[in-house]
C-alpha positions as a printed Julia matrix, in Angstrom:
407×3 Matrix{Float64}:
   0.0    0.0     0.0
   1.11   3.53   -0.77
   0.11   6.33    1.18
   0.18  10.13   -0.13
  -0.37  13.4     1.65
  -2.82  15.4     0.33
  -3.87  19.53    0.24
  -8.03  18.46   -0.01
  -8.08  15.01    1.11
  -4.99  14.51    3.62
  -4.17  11.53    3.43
  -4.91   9.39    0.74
  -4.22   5.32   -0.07
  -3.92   3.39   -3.0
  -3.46  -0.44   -3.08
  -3.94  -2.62   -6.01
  -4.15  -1.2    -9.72
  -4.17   1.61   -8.52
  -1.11   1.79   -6.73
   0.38  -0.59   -9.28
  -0.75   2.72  -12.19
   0.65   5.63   -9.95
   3.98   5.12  -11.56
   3.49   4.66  -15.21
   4.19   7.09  -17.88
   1.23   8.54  -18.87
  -0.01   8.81  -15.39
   3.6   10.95  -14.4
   3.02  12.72  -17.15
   0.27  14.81  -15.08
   2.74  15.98  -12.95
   3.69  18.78  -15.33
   0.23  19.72  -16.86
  -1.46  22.41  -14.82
  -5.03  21.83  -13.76
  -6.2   25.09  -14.26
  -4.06  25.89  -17.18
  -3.57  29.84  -18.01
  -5.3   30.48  -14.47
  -2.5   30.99  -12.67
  -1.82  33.66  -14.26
  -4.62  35.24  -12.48
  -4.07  33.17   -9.47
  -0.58  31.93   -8.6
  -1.09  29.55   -6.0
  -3.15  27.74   -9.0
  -0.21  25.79   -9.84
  -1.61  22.52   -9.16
  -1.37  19.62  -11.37
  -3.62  17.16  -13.24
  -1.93  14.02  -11.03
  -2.79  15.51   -7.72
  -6.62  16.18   -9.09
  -6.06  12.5   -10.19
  -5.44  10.73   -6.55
  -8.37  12.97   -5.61
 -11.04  11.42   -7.83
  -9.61   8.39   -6.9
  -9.66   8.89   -3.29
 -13.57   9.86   -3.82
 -14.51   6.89   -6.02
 -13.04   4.76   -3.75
 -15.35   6.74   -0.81
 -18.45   6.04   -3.31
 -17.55   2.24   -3.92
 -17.32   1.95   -0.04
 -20.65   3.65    0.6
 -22.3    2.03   -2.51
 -21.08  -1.51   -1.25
 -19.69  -2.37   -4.8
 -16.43  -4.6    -4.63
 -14.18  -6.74   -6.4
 -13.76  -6.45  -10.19
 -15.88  -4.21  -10.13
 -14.63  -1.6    -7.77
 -11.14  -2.16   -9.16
 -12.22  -1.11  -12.94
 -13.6    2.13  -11.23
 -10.76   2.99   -9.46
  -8.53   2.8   -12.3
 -10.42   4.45  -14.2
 -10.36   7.36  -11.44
  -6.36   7.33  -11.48
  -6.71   7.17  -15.55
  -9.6   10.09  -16.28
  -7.59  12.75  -17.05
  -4.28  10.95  -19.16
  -5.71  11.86  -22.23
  -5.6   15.57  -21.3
  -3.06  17.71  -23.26
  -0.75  20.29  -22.47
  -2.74  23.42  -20.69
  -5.54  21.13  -19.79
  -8.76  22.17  -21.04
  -6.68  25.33  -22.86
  -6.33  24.2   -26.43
  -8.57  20.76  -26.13
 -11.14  22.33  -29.26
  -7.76  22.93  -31.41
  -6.77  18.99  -31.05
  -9.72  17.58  -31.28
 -10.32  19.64  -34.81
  -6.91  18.04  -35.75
  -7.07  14.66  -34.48
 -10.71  14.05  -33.65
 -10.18  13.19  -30.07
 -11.25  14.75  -26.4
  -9.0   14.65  -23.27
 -11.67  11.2   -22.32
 -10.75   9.54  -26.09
  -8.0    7.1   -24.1
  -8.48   3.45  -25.89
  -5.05   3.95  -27.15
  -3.52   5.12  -24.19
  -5.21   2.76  -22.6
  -4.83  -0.49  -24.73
  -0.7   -0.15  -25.17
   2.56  -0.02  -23.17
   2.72  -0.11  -19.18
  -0.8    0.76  -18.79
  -2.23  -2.02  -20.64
   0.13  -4.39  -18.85
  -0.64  -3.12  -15.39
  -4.32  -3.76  -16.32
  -3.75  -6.96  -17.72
  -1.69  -8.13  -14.62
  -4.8   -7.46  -12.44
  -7.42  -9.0   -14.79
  -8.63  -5.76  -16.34
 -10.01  -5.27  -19.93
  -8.35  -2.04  -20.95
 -11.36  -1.22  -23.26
 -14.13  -1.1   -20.44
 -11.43   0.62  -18.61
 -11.66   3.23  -21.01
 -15.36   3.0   -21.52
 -16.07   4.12  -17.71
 -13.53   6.86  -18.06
 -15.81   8.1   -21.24
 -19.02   7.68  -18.83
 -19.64   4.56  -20.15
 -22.75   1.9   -18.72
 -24.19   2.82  -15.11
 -20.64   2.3   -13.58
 -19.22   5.09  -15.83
 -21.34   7.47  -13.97
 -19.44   7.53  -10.9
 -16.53   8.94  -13.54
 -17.87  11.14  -15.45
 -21.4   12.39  -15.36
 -23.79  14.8   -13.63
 -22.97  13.71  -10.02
 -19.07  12.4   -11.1
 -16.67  12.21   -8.43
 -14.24  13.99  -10.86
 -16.67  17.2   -10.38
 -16.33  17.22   -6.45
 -12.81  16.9    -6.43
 -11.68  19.54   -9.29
 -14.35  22.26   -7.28
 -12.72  21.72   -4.13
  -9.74  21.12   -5.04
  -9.51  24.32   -7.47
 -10.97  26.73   -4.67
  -8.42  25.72   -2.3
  -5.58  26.36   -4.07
  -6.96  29.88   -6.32
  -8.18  30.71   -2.55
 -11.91  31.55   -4.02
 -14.28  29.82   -1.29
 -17.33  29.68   -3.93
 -15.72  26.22   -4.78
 -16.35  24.53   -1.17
 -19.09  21.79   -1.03
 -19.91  19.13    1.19
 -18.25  16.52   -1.1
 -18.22  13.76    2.04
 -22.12  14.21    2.13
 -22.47  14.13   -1.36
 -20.35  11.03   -1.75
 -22.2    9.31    1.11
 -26.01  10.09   -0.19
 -25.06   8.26   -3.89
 -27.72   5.85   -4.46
 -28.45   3.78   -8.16
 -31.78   3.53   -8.8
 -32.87   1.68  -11.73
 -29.01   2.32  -13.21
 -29.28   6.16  -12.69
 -26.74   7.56  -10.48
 -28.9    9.74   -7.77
 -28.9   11.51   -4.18
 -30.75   9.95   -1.58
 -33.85  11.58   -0.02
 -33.57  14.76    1.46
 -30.59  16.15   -0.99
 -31.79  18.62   -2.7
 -29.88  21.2    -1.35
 -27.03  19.2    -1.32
 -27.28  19.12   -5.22
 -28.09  22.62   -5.41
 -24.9   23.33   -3.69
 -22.89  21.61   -6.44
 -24.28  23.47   -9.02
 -24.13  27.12   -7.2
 -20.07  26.02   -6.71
 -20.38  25.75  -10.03
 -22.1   28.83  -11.0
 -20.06  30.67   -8.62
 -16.2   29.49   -9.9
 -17.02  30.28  -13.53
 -17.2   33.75  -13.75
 -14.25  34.33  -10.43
 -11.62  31.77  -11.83
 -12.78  29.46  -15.29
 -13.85  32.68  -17.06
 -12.02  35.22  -15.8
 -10.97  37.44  -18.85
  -7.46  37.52  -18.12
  -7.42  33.62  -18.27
  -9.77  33.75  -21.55
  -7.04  36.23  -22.89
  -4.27  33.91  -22.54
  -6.09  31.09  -23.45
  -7.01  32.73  -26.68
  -2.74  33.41  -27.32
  -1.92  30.69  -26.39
  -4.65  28.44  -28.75
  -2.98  30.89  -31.45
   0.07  30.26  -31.09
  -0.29  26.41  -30.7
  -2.46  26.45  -33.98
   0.33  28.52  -35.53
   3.22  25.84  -34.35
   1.07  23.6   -36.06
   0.78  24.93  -39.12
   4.47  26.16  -39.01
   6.62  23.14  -38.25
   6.04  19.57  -38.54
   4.4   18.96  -35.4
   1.53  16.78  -35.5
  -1.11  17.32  -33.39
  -1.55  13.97  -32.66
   2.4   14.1   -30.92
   1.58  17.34  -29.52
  -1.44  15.6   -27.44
   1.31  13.6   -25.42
   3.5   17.02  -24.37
   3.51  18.17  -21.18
   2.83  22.35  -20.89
   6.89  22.67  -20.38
   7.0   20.8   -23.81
   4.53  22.82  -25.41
   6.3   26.41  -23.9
   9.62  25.33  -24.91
   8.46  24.49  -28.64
   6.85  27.96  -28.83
   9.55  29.62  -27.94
  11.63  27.65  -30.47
   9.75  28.5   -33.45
  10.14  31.52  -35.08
   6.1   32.18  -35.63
   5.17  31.84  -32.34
   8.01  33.57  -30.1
   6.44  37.09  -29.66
   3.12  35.27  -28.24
   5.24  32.65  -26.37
   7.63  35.15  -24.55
   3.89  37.26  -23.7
   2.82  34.9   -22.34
   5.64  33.91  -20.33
   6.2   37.38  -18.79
   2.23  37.93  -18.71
   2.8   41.32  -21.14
  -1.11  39.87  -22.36
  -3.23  41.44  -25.28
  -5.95  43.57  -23.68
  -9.75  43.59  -24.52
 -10.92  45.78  -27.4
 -14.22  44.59  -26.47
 -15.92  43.0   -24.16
 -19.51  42.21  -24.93
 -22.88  40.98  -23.33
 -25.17  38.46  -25.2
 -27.85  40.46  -26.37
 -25.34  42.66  -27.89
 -24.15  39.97  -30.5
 -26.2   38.81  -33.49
 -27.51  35.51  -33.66
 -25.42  34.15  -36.26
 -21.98  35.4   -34.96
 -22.91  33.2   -31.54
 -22.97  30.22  -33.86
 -19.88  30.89  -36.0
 -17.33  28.08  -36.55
 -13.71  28.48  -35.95
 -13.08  29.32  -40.0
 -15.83  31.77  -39.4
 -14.22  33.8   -36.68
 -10.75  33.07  -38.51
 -12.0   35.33  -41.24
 -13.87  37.85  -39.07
 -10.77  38.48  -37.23
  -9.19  39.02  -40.75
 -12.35  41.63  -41.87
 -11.32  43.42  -37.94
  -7.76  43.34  -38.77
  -8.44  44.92  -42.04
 -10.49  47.64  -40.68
  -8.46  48.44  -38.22
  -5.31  48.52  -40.38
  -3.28  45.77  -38.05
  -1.7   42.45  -38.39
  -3.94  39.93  -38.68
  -2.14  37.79  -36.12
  -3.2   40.47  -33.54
  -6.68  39.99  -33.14
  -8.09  37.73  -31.37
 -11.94  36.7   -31.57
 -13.09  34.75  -28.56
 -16.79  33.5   -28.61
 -17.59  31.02  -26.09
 -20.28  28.28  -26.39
 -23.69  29.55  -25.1
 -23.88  28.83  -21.3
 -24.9   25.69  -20.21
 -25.85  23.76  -16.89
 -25.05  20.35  -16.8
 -25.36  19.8   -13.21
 -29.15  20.79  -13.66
 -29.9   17.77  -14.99
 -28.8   15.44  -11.57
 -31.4   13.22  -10.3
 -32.38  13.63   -6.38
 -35.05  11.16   -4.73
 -38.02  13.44   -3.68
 -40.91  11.89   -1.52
 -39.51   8.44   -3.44
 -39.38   9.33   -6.88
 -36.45  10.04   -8.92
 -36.56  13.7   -10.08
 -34.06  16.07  -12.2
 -33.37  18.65  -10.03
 -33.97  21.44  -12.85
 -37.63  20.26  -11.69
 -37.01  20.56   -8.08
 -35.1   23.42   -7.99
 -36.22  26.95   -8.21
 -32.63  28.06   -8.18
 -31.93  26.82  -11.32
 -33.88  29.37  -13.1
 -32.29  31.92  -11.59
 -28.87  30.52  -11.82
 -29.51  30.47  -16.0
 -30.28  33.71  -15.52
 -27.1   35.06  -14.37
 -24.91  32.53  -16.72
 -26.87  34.5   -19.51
 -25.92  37.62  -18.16
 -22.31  36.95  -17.28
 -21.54  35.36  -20.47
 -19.0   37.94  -22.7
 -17.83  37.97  -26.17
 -14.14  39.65  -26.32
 -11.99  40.85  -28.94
  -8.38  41.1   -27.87
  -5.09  42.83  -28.93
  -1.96  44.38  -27.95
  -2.45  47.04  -25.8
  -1.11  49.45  -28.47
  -4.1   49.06  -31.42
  -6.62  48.22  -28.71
  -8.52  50.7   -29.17
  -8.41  50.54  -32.88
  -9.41  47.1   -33.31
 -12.14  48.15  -30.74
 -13.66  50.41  -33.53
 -13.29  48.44  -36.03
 -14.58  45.04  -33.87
 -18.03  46.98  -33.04
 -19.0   47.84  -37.06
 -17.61  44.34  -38.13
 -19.21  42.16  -36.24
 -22.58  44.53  -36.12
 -22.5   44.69  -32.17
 -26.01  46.2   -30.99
 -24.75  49.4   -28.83
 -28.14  50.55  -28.57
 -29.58  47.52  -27.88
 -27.63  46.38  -25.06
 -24.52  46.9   -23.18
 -20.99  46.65  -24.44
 -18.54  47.32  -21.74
 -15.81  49.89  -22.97
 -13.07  48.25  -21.35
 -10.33  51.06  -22.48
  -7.03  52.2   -20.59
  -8.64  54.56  -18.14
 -11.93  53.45  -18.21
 -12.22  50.33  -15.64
 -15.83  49.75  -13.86
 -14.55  47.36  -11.24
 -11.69  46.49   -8.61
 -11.48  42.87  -10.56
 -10.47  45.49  -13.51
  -7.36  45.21  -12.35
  -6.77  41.15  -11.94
């Protein structure tokens, strides 16, 4: 048995395949690929790593299996598919995850290869695994697969937790040992016991709460935005293949943009967080319809038509449109008077919490501080931005409405 001290958990044992996994490649790996990616630049204590969010979900799954009374075969396939979840993750975490999948057609959960080949397959195979429905309960896979990844996943309660502790944002903290303790199945759904509501509800206000302070914070979107450039540039530069790139660590993928000639300037910003600043910063019902729904050779050529207009380098503007909000954790089942219910039916905080998603949800347009402005002009006629319809935040040197400004 191996025993590790833990920030969240304190401290945590693994025995069997799990212990047996803890020192594989792909699992080491995770040492050196930040959780929170381009966070810590907002945050520094963020620096925390995909492993140690690894032994957490495995410490919790192995909580749930306790609680849940499932054993053997069983229980082993689920913890190592706890320690496994996040091997498939690549550099920056979540960061430039859209850019590979376009290139390879695989998410951070795609791990049957990983999975099926070298020292993780063996290490299965020694303890009577199948590597496949290994991988199929780290993709959410059958009513095991739940515990995983889905609406009441283990992985969820550690990664809240685990990222409020270390940003120092308490909107993250939830009562993960009740939560673990009140998972029932019922008819193969994954559920909370009677009398849980609010103990759902809390998981989804966490969640609510620690998108706006840390997962969306616009200096994190900025330098996710550069730094999904420049990877696409090294890409289309050198003779990196994305599928390669998938196995770097972020120290791999730094060192290679600061190696290639295309992508040095945006490397070495981002490296001494000298960031492009927001042109524009814009509220829903300020954007047209069909620029919400654009595809990435959509707002490729926008970007171009802004860059145009505003007389500057193409490579210097950066459109960011995120995905319409959305509320997965809305659609966990709680046991109410005996039946199974989705709490979006239970809840009347839900409504209100779709509300403010709506409202904090922000289209930007970024550039170097020096043509800000500029491309700010040039942004609002381009992309047709409503002014007198709704709000858009002038976000200009000088000009900042709030202390987190300044973040």
């Amino acid at each position: 048995m191996t025993t590790i001290k833990d920030s969240v958990h304190d401290h945590i044992e693994l025995d069997g395949v799990a212990e047996a996994l803890l020192d594989t490649a792909p699992v080491q790996r995770l040492r050196h690929v930040k959780q929170l990616g381009t966070v810590t630049l907002v945050y520094p204590s963020a620096n925390h790593t995909r492993f140690e969010h690894s032994l957490g979900v495995y410490y919790l799954a192995d909580q749930a299996l306790s609680h849940l009374g499932i054993e053997g075969q069983q229980a082993e396939r689920v913890r190592a598919a706890a320690i496994l979840h996040d091997v498939g993750h690549s550099p920056y975490s979540h960061n430039i995850e859209e850019l590979v999948y376009r290139e390879t057609g695989l998410y951070h959960d795609d791990v049957d290869e990983l999975l099926g080949t070298g020292d993780v397959a063996r290490v299965l195979s020694e303890h009577g695994l199948n590597p496949d429905s290994v991988a199929g309960l780290v993709a959410g896979e059958g009513e095991l697969g739940q515990l995983v990844s889905g609406e009441l996943d283990v992985d969820r309660m550690d990664y809240l937790v685990r990222d409020a502790h270390h940003t120092g944002v308490p909107y993250g903290t939830i009562d993960h040992e009740r939560l673990v303790r009140e998972l029932r199945f019922v008819d193969g759904d994954l559920v909370l016991d009677e009398g849980n509501v609010q103990t759902a509800e809390s998981l989804l206000l966490a969640r609510a709460l620690m998108n706006p302070t840390v997962y969306q914070h616009h200096v994190a979107r900025i330098a996710k935005s550069m730094l999904r450039r420049a990877t696409e540039r090294l890409l289309a530069e050198t003779r990196t293949d994305a599928s390669e790139l998938r196995r770097w660590d972020d120290s791999d993928l730094l060192v290679a943009l600061r190696d290639c000639q295309a992508t040095a300037e945006l490397a070495g910003r981002l490296s001494r967080r000298t960031l492009y600043k927001r042109s524009v910063w814009a509220e829903m019902d300020a954007v047209p319809d069909p620029l919400l729904e654009s595809d990435h050779e959509r707002v490729r050529s926008l970007e171009r038509e802004v860059a145009d207009a505003a007389n500057v380098d193409p490579e210097h503007v950066v459109l960011d449109v995120p995905d319409e909000p959305s509320m997965t954790e809305s659609t966990s089942r709680v046991v109410v008077n005996g039946q199974v219910r989705p709490l979006a039916e239970q809840s009347t905080l839900v409504s209100a919490l779709r509300a403010a998603q709506h409202d904090q949800w922000r289209l930007g347009v970024y550039a170097p501080p020096d043509v800000a402005d500029r491309v700010g002009d040039a942004a609002i006629r381009v992309l047709g931005l409503e002014l007198d319809g709704a709000r858009v935040r002038d976000v200009r040197p000088g000009i900042h409405a709030t202390l987190d400004e300044f973040n």
